[in-house]
C-alpha positions in Angstrom: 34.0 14.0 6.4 32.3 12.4 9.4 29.0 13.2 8.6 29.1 12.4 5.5 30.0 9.0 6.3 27.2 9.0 9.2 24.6 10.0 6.9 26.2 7.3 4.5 25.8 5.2 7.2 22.2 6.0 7.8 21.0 5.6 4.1 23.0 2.4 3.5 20.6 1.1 6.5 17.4 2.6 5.2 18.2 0.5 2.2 18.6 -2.6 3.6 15.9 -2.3 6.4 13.4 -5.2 4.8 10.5 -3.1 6.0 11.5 -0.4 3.6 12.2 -2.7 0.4 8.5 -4.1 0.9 7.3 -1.0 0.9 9.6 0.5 -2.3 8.6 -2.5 -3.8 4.9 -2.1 -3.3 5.1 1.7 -4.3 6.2 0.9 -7.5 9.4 2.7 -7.4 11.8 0.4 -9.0 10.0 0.2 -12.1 10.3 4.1 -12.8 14.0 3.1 -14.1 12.2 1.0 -17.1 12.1 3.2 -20.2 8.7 3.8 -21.3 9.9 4.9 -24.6 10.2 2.0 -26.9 13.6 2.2 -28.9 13.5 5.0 -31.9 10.9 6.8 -30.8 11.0 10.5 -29.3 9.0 12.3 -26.7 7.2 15.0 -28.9 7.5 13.5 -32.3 5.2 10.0 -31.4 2.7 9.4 -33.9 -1.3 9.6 -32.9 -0.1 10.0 -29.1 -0.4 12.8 -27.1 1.9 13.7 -24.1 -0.7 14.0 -21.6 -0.4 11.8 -18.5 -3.5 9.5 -18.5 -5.1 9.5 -15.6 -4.0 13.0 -13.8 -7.8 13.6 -12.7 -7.8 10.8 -11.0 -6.1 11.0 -7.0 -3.9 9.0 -6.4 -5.0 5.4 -4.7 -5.0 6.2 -0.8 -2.8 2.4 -0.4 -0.3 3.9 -2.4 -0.2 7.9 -0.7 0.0 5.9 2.9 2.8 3.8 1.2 4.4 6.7 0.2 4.3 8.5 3.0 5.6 5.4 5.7 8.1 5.4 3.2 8.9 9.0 4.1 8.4 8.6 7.7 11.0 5.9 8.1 13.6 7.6 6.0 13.5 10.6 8.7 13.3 7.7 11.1 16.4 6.2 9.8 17.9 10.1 9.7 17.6 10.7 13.1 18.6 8.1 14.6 
């Protein structure tokens, strides 16, 4: 039970650190919880659409992979400390 209130610990301060909101925020991150559905319609059955992701060819930004990755960084930061 200790280290899971530790570790609780440790991710309730990797979510307040203000660094780490800037950078969630700048990833893009919060808006994956916005439905990208509209209301009714089903994945599969949407009219003239297909469901291939736009844009897979293209890498992704190197702003956002660095983002991404500091992100990463400070979580194990915030781990192991």
């Amino acid at each position: 039970m200790e280290m899971y209130i530790q570790l609780a610990d440790k991710a309730r301060a990797f979510r307040a650190d203000p660094e780490v909101r800037e950078a969630l925020e700048r990833s893009g991150v919060y808006g994956l919880s916005e439905p990208t559905l509209a209301e009714g319609e089903v994945p599969g059955r949407l009219p003239g659409r297909s469901l291939r992701v736009r844009g897979t060819s293209t890498p992704t930004p190197r702003p956002l992979a660095t983002t991404i990755t500091w992100i990463s960084t400070k979580a194990v930061q915030h781990l192991i400390s």
